[in-house]
N, C-alpha and C positions, 0 to 999 in steps of 0.2 A: 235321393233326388239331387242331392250339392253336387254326387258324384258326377253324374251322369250332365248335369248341367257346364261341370267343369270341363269336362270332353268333349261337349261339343263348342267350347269356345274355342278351345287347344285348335280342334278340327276347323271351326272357321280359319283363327289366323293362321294355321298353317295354309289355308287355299289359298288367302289372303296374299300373302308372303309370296307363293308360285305364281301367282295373278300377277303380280307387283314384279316380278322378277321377269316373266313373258313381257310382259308393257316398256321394260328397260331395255330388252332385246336377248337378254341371257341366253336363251335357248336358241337363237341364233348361229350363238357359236357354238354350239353341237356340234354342226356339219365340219366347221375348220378343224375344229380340234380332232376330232375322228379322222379328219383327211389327215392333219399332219402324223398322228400317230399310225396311220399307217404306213405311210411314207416313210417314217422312221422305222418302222419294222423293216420294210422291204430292203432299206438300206442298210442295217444291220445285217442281215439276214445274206447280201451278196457284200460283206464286206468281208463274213466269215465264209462263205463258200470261196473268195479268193485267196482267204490265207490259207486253205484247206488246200483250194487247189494248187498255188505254190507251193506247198508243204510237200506234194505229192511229186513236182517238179522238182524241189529241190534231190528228194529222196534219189528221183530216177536219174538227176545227172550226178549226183554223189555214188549210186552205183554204178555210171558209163565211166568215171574215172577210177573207179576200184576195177574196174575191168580193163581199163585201159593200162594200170600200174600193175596189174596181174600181168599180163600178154608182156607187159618191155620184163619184168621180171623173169619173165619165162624164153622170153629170149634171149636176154643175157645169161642165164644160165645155161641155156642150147650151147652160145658158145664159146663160154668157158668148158663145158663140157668137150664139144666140138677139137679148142684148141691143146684140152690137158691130153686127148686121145693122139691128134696128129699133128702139133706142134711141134717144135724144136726141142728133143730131148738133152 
């Protein structure tokens, strides 16, 4: 019987406590906090999608200049080739 009388006082003040806590406005700010956090999700969320997308960027003009330094590479060797066949012996 002590048990069971002790549990429901626990169970009172706890309502108690939630009552007391609603009357001060606590659960009010549910709504902000949930908006801010998601707010911060979304902007997390497109801060990584831009370094991913620069990443990707970066990659594809680091490869137009490896192609670019291929191509003068391979021209200059055209004509050196070019000049060691029909230059000045």
């Amino acid at each position: 019987m002590c048990a069971s009388s002790r549990a429901s006082w626990v169970v009172a003040a706890s309502i108690g406590a939630v009552e007391a806590l609603k009357d001060q406005g606590i659960c009010r700010w549910n709504y902000p906090l949930r908006s801010h956090q998601q707010k911060a999700k979304n902007n997390i969320r497109s801060y990584y999608e831009a370094t991913k997308l620069s990443a990707q960027s970066s990659s594809a003009i680091s490869s137009k200049v490896t192609n670019d330094k291929l191509k003068q590479s391979e021209e200059s060797l055209r004509k050196v080739m070019y000049l060691s066949c029909w230059g000045p012996n």
